[in-house]
PDB file of N, CA, C and O in Angstrom:
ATOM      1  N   UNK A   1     106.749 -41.820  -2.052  1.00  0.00           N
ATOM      2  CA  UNK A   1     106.339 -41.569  -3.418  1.00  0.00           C
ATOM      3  C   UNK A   1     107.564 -41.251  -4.269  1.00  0.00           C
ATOM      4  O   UNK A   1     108.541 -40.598  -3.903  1.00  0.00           O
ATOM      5  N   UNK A   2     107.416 -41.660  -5.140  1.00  0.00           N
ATOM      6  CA  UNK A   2     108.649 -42.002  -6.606  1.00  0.00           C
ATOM      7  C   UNK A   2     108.139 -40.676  -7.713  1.00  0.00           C
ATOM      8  O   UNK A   2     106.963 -40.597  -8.068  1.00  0.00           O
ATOM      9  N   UNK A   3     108.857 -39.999  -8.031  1.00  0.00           N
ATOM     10  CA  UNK A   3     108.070 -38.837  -9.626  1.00  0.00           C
ATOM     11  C   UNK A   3     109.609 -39.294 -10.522  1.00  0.00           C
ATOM     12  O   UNK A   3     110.775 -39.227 -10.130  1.00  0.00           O
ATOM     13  N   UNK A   4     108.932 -39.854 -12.105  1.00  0.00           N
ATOM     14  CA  UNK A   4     110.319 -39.932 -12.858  1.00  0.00           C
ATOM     15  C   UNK A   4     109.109 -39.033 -13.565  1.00  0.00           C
ATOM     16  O   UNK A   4     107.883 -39.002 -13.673  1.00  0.00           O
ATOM     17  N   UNK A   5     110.581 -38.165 -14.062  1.00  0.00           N
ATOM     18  CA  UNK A   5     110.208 -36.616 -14.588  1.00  0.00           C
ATOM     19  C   UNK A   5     111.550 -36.891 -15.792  1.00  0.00           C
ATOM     20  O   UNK A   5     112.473 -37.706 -15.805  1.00  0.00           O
ATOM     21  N   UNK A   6     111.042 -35.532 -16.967  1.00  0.00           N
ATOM     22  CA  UNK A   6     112.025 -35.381 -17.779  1.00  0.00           C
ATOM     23  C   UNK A   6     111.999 -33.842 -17.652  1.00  0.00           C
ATOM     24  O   UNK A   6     111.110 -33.120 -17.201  1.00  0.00           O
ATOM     25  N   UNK A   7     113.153 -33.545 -18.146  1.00  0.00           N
ATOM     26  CA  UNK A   7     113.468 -32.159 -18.066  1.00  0.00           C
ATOM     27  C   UNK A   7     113.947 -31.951 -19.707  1.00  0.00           C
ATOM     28  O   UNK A   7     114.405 -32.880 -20.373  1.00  0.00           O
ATOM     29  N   UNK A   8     113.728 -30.357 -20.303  1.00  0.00           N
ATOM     30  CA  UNK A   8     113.909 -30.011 -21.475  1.00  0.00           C
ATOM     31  C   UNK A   8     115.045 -28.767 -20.789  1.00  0.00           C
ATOM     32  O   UNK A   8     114.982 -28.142 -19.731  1.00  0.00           O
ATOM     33  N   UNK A   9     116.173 -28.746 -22.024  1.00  0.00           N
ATOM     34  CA  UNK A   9     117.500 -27.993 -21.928  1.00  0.00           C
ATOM     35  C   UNK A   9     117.248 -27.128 -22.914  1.00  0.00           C
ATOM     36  O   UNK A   9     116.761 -27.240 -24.039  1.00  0.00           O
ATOM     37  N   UNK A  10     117.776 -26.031 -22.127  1.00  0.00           N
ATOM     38  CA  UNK A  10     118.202 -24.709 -23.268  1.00  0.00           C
ATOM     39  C   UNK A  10     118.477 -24.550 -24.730  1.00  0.00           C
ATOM     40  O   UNK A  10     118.471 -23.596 -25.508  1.00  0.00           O
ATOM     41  N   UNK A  11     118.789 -26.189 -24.846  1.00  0.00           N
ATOM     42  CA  UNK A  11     119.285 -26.491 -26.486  1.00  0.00           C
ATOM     43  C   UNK A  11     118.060 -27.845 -27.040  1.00  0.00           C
ATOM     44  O   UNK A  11     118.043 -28.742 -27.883  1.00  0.00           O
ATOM     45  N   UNK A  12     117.458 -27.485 -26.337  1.00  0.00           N
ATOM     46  CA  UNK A  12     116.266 -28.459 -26.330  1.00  0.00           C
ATOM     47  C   UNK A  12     116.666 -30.123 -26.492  1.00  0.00           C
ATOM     48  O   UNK A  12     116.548 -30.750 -27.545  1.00  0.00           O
ATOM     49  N   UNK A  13     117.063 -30.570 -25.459  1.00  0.00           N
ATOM     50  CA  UNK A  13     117.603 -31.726 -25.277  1.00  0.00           C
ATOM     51  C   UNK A  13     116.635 -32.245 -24.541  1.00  0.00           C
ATOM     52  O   UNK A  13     115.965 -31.419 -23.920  1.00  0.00           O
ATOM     53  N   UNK A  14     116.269 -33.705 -24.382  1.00  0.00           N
ATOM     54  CA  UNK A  14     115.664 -34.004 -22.956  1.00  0.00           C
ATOM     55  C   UNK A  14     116.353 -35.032 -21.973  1.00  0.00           C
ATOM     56  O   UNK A  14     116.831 -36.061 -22.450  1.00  0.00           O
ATOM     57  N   UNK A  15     116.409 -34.821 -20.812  1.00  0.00           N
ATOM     58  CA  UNK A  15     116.384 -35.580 -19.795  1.00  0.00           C
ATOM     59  C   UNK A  15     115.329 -36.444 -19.477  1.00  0.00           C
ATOM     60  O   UNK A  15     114.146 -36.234 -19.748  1.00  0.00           O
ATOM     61  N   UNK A  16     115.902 -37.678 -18.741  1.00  0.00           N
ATOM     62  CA  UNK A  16     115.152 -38.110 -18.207  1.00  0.00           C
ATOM     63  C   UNK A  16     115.815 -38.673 -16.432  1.00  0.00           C
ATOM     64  O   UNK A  16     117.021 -38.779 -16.206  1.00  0.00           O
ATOM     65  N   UNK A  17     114.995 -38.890 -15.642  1.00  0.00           N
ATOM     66  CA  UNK A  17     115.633 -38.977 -14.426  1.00  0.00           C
ATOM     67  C   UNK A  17     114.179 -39.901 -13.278  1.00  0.00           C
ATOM     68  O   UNK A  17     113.047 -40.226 -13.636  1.00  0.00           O
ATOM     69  N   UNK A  18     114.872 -40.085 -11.853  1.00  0.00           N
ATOM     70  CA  UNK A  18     113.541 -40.343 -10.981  1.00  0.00           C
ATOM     71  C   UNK A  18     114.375 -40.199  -9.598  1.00  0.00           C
ATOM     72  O   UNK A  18     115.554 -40.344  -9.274  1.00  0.00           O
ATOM     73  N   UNK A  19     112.864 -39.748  -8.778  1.00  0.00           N
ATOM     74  CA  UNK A  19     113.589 -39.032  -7.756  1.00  0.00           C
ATOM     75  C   UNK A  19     112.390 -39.377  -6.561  1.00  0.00           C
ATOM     76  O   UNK A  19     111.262 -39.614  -6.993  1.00  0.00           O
ATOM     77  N   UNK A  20     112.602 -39.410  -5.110  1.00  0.00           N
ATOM     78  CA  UNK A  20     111.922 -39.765  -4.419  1.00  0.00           C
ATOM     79  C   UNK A  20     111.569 -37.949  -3.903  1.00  0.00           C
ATOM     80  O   UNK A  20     110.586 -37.733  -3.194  1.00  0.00           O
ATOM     81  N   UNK A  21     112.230 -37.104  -4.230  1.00  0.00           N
ATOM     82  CA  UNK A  21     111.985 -35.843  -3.563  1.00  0.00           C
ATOM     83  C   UNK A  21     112.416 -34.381  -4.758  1.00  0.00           C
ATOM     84  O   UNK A  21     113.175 -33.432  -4.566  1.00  0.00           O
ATOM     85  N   UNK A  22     111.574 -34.730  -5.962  1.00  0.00           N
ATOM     86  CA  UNK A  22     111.800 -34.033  -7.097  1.00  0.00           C
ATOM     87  C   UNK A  22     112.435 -32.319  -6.498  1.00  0.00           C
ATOM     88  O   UNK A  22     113.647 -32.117  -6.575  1.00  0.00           O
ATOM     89  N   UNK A  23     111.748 -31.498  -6.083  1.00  0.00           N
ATOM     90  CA  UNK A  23     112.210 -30.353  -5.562  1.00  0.00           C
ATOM     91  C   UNK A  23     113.561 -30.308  -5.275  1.00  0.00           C
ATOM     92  O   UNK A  23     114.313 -29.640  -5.985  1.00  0.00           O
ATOM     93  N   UNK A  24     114.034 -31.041  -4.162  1.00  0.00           N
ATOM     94  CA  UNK A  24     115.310 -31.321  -3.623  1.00  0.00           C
ATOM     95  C   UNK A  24     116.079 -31.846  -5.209  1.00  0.00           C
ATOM     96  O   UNK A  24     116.868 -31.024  -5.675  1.00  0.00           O
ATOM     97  N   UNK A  25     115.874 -33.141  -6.010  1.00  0.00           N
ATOM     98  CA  UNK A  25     116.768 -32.997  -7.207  1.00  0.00           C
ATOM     99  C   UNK A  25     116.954 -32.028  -7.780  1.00  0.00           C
ATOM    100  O   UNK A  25     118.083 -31.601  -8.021  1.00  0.00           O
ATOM    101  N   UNK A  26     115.467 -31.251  -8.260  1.00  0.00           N
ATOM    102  CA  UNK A  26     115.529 -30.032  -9.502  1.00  0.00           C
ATOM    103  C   UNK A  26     116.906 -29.472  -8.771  1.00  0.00           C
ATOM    104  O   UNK A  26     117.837 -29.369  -9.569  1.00  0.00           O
ATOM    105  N   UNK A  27     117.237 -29.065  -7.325  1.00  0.00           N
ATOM    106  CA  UNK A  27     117.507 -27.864  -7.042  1.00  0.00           C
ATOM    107  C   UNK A  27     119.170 -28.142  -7.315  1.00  0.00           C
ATOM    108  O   UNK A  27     119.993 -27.392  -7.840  1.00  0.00           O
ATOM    109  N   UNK A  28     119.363 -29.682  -6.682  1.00  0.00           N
ATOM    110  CA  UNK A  28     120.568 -30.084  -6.958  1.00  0.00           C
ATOM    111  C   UNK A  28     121.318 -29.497  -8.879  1.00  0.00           C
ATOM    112  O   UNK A  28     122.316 -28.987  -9.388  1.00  0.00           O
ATOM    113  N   UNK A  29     120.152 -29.973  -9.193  1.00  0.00           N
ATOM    114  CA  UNK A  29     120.483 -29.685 -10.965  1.00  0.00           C
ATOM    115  C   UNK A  29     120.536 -28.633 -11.071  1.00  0.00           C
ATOM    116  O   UNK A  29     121.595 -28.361 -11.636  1.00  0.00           O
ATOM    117  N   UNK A  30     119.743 -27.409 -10.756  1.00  0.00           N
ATOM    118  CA  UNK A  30     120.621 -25.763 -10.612  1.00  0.00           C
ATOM    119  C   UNK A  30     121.469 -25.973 -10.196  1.00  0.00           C
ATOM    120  O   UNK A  30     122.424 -25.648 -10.901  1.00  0.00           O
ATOM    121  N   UNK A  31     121.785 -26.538  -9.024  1.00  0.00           N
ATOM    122  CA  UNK A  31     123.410 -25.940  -8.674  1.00  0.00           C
ATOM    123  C   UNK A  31     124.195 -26.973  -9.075  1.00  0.00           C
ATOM    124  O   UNK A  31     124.908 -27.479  -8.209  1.00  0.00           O
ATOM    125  N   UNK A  32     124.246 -27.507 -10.428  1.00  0.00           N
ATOM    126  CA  UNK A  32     124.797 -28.412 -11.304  1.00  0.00           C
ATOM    127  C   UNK A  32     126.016 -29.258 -10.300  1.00  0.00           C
ATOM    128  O   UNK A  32     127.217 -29.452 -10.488  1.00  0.00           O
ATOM    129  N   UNK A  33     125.029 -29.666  -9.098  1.00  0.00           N
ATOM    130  CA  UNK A  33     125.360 -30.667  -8.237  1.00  0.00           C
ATOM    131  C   UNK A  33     124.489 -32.426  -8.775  1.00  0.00           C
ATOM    132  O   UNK A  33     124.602 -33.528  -8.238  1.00  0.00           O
ATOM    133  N   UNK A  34     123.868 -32.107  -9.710  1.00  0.00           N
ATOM    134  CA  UNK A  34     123.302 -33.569 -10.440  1.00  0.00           C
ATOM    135  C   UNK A  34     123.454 -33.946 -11.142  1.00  0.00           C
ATOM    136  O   UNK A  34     124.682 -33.967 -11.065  1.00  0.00           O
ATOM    137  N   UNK A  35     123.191 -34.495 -12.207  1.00  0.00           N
ATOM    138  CA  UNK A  35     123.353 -35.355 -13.290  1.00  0.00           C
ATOM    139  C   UNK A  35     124.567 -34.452 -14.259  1.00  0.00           C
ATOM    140  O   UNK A  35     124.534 -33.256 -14.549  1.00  0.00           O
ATOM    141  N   UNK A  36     125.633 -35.504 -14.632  1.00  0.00           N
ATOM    142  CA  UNK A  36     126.922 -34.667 -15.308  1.00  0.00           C
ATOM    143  C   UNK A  36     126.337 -34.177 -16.674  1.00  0.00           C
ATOM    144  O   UNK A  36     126.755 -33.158 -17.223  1.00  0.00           O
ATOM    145  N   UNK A  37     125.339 -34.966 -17.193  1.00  0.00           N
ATOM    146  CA  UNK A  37     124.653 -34.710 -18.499  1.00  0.00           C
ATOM    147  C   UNK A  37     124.506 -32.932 -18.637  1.00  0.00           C
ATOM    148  O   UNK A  37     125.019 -32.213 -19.495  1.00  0.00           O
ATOM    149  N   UNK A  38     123.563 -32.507 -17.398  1.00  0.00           N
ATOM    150  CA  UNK A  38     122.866 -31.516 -17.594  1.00  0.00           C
ATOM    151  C   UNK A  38     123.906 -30.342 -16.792  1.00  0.00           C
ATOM    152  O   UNK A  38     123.357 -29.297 -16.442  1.00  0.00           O
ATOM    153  N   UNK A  39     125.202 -30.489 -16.541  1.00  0.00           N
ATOM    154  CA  UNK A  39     125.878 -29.736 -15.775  1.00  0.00           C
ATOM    155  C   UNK A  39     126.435 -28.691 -17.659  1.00  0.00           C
ATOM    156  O   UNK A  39     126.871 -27.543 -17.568  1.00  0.00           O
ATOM    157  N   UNK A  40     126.353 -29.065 -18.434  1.00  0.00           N
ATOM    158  CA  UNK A  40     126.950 -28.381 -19.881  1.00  0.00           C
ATOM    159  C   UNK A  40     125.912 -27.170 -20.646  1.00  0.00           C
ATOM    160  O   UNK A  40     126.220 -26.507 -21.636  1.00  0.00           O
ATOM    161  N   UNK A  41     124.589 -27.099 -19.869  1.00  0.00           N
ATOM    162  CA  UNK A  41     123.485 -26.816 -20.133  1.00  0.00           C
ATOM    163  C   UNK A  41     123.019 -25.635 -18.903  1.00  0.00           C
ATOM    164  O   UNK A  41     122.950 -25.767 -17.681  1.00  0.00           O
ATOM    165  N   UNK A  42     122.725 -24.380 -19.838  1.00  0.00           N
ATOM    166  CA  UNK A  42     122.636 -23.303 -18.593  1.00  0.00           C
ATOM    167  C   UNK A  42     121.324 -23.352 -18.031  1.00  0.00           C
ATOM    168  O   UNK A  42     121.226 -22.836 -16.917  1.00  0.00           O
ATOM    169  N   UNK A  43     119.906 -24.032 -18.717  1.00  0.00           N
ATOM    170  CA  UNK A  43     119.320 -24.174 -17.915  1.00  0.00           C
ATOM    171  C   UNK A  43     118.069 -25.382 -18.206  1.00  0.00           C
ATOM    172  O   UNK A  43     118.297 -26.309 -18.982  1.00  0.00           O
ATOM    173  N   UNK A  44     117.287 -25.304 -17.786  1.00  0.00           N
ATOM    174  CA  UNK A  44     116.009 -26.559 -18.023  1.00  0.00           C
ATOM    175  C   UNK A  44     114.648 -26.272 -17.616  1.00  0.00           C
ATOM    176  O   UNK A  44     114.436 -25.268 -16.937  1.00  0.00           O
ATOM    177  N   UNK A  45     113.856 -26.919 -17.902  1.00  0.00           N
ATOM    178  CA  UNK A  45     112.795 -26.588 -17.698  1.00  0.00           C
ATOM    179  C   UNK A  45     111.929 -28.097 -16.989  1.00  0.00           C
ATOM    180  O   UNK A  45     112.588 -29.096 -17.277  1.00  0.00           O
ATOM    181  N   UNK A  46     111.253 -28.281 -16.552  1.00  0.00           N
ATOM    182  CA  UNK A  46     110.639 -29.350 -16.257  1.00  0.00           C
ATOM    183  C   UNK A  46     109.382 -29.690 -17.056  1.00  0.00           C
ATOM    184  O   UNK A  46     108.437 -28.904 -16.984  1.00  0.00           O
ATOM    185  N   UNK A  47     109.303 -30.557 -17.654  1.00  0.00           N
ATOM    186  CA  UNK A  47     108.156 -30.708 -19.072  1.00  0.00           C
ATOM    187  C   UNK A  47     107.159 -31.986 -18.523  1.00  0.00           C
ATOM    188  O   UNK A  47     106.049 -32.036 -19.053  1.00  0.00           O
ATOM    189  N   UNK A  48     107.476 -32.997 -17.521  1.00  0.00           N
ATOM    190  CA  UNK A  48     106.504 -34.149 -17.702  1.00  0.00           C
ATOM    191  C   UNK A  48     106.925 -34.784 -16.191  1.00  0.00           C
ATOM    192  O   UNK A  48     107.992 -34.554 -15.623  1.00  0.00           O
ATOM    193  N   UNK A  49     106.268 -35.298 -15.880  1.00  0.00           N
ATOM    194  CA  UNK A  49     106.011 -36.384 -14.258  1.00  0.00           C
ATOM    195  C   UNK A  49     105.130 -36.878 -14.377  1.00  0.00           C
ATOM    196  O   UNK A  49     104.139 -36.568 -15.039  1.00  0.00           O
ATOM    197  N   UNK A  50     105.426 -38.148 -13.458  1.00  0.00           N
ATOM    198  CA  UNK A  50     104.726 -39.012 -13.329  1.00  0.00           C
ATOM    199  C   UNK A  50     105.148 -39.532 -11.580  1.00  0.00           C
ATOM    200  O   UNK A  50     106.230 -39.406 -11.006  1.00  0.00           O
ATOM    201  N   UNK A  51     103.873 -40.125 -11.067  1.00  0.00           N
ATOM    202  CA  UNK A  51     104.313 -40.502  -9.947  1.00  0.00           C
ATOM    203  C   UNK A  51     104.204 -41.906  -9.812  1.00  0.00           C
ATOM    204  O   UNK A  51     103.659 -42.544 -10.713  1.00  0.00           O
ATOM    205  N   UNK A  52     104.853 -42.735  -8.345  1.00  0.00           N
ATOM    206  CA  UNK A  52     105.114 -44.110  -8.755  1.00  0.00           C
ATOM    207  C   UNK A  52     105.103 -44.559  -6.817  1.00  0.00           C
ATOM    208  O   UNK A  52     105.618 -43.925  -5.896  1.00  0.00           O
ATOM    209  N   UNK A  53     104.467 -45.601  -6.778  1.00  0.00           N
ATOM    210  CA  UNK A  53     104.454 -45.937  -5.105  1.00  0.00           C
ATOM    211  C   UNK A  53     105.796 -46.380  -4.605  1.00  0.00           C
ATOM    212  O   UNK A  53     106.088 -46.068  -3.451  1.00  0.00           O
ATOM    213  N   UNK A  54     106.865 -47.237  -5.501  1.00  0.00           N
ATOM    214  CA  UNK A  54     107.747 -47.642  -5.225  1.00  0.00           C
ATOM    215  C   UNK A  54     108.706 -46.800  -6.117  1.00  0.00           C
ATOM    216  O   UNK A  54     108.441 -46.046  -7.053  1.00  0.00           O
ATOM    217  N   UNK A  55     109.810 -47.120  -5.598  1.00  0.00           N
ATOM    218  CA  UNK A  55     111.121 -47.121  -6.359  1.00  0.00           C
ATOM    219  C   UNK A  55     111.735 -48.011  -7.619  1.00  0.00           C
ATOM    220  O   UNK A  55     112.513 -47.532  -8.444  1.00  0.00           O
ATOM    221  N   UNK A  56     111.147 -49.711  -7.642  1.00  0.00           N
ATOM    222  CA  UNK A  56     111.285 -50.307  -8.855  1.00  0.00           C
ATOM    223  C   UNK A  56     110.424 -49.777  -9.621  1.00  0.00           C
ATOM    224  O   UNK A  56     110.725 -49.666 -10.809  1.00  0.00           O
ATOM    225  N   UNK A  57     109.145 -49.313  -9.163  1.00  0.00           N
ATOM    226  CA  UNK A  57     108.339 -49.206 -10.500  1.00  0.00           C
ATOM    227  C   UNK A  57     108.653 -47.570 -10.719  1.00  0.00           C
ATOM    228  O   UNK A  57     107.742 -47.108 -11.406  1.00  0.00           O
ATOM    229  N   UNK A  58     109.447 -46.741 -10.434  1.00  0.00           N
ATOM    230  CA  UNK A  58     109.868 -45.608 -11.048  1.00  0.00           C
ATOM    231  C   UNK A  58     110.811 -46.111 -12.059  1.00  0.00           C
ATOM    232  O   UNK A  58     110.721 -46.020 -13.283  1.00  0.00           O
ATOM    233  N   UNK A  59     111.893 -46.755 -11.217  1.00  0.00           N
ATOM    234  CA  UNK A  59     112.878 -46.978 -12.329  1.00  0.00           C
ATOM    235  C   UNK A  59     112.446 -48.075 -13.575  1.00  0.00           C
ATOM    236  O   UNK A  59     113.225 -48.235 -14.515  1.00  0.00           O
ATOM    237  N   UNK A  60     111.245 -48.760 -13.516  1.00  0.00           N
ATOM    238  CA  UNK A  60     111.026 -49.716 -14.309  1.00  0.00           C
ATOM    239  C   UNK A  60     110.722 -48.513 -15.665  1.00  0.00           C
ATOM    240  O   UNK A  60     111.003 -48.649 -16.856  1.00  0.00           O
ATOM    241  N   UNK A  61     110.069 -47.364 -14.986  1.00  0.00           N
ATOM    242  CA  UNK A  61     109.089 -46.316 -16.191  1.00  0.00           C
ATOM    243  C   UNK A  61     110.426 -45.649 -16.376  1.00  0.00           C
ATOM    244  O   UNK A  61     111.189 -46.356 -17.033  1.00  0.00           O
ATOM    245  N   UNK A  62     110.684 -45.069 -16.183  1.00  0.00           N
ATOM    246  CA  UNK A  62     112.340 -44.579 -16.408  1.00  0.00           C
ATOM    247  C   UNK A  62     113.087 -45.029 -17.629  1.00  0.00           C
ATOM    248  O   UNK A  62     113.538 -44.336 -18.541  1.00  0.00           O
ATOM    249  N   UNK A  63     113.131 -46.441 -17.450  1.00  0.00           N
ATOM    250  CA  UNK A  63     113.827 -47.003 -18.282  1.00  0.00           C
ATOM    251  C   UNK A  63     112.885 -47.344 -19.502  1.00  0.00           C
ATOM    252  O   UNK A  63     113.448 -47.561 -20.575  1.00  0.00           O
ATOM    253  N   UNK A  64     111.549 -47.411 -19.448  1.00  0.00           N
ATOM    254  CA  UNK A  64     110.836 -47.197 -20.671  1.00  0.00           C
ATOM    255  C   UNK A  64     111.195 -46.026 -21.321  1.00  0.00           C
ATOM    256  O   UNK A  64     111.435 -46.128 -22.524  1.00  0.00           O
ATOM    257  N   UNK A  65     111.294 -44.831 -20.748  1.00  0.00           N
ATOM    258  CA  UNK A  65     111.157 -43.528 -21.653  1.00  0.00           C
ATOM    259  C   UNK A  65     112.657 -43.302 -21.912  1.00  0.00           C
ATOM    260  O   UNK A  65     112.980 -42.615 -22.881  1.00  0.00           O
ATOM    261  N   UNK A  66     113.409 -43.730 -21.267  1.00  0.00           N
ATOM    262  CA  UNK A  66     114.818 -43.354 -21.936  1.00  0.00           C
ATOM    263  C   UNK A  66     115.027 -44.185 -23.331  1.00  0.00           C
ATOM    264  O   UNK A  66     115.620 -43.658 -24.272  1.00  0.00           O
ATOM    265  N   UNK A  67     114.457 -45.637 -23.417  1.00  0.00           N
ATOM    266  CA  UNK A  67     114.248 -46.170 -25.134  1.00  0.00           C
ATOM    267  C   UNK A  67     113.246 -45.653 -25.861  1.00  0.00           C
ATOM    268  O   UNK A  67     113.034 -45.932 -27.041  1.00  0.00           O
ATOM    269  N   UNK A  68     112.439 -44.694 -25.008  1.00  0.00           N
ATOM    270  CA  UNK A  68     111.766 -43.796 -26.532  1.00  0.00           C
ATOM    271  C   UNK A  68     112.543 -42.940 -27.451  1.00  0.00           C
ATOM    272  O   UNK A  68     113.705 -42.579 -27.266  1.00  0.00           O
ATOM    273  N   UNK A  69     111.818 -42.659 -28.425  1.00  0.00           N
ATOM    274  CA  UNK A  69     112.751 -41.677 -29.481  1.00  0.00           C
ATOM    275  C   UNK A  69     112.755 -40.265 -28.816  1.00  0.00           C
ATOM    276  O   UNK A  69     112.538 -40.139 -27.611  1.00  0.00           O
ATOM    277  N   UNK A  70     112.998 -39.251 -29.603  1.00  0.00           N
ATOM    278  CA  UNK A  70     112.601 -38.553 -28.995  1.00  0.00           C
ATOM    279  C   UNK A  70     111.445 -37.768 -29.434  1.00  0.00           C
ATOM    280  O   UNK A  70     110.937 -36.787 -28.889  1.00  0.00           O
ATOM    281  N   UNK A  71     111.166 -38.284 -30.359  1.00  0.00           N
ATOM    282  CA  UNK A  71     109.617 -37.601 -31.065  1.00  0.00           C
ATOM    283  C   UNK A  71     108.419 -38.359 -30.424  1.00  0.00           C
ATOM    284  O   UNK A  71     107.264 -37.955 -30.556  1.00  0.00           O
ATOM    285  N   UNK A  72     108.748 -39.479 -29.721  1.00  0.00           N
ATOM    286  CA  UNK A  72     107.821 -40.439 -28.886  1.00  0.00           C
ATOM    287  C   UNK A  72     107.591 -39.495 -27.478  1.00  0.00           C
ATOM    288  O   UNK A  72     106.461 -39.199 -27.089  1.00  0.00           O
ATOM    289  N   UNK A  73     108.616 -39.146 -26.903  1.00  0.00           N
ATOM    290  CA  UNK A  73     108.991 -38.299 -25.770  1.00  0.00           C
ATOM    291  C   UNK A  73     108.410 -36.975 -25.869  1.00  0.00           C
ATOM    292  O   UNK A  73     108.074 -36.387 -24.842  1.00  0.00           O
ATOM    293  N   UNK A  74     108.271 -36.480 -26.954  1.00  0.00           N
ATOM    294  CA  UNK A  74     108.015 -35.128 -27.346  1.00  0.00           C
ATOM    295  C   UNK A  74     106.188 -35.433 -27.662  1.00  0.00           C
ATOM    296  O   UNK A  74     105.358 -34.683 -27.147  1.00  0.00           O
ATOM    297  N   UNK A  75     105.845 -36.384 -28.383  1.00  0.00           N
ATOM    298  CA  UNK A  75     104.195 -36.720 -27.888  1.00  0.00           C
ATOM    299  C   UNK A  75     103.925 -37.232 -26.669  1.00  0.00           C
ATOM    300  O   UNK A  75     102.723 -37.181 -26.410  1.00  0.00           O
ATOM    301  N   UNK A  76     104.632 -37.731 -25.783  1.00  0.00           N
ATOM    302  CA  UNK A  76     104.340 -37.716 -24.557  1.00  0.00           C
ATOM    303  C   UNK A  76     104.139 -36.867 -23.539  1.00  0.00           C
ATOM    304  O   UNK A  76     103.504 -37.149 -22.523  1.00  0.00           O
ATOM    305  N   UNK A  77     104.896 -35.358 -23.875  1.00  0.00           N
ATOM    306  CA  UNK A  77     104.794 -34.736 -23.046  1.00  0.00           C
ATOM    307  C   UNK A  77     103.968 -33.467 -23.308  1.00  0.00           C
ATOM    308  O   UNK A  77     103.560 -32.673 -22.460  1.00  0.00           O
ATOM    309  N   UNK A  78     103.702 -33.399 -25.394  1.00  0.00           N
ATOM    310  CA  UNK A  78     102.560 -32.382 -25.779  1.00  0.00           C
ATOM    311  C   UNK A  78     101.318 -32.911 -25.236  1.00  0.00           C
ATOM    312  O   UNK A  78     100.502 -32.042 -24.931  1.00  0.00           O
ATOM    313  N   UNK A  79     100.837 -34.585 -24.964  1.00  0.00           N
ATOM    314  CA  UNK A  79      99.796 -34.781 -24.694  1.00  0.00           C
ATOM    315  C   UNK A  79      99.616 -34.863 -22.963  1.00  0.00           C
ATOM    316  O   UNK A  79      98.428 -34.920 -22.646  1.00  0.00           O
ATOM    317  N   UNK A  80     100.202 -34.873 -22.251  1.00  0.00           N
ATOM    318  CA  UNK A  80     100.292 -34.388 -20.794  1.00  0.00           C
ATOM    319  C   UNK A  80     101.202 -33.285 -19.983  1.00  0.00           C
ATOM    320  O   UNK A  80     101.824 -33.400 -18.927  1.00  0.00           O
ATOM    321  N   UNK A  81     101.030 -32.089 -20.947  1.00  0.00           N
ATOM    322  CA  UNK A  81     101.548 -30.856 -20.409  1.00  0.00           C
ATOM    323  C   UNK A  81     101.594 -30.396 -18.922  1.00  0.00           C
ATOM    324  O   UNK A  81     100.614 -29.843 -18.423  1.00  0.00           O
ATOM    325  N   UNK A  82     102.502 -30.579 -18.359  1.00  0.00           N
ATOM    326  CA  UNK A  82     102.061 -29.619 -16.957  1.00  0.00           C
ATOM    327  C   UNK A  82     101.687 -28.527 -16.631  1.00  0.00           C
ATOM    328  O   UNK A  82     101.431 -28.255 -15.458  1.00  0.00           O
ATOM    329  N   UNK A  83     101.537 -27.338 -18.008  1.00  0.00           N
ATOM    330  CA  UNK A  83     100.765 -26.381 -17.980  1.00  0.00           C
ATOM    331  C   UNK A  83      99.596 -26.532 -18.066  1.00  0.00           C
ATOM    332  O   UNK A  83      99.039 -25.598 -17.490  1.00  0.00           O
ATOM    333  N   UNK A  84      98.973 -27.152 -18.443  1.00  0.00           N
ATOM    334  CA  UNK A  84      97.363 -27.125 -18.503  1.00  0.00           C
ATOM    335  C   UNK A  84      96.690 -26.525 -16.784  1.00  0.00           C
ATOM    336  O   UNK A  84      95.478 -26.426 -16.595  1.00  0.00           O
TER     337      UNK A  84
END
């Protein structure tokens, strides 16, 4: 199983990323052993996932949401909150 997830930054930035073992990434990204983006940023939050059977079709969705805006991104993730 595939989860492309975005993450929201301290300065309210978003990420976007995909990972076959989300836990194991998040943790990498605390110990700003992941993405160089988010190594400038003291911390994040995890705002949205999605899961995916393969690996092309993570990265296929991936690469959809990284050409969203970010107000597209930002209704994407008020209308599927992971708090609910």
């Amino acid at each position: 199983m595939f989860t492309v997830y975005i993450l929201r930054t301290n300065k309210n930035t978003l990420y976007t990323g995909y990972t076959n073992n989300l836990r194991g990434r998040l943790a990498k990204h605390k110990a700003k052993k992941g993405a160089k983006h988010l190594r400038m940023f003291k911390s994040f939050k995890l705002v949205y996932t999605e899961e995916f059977k393969t690996r092309s079709e993570a990265m296929r969705r991936e690469f959809e949401l990284k050409k969203l805006s970010k107000q597209e991104k930002e209704y994407l993730i008020t209308t599927n909150e992971l708090d609910k």
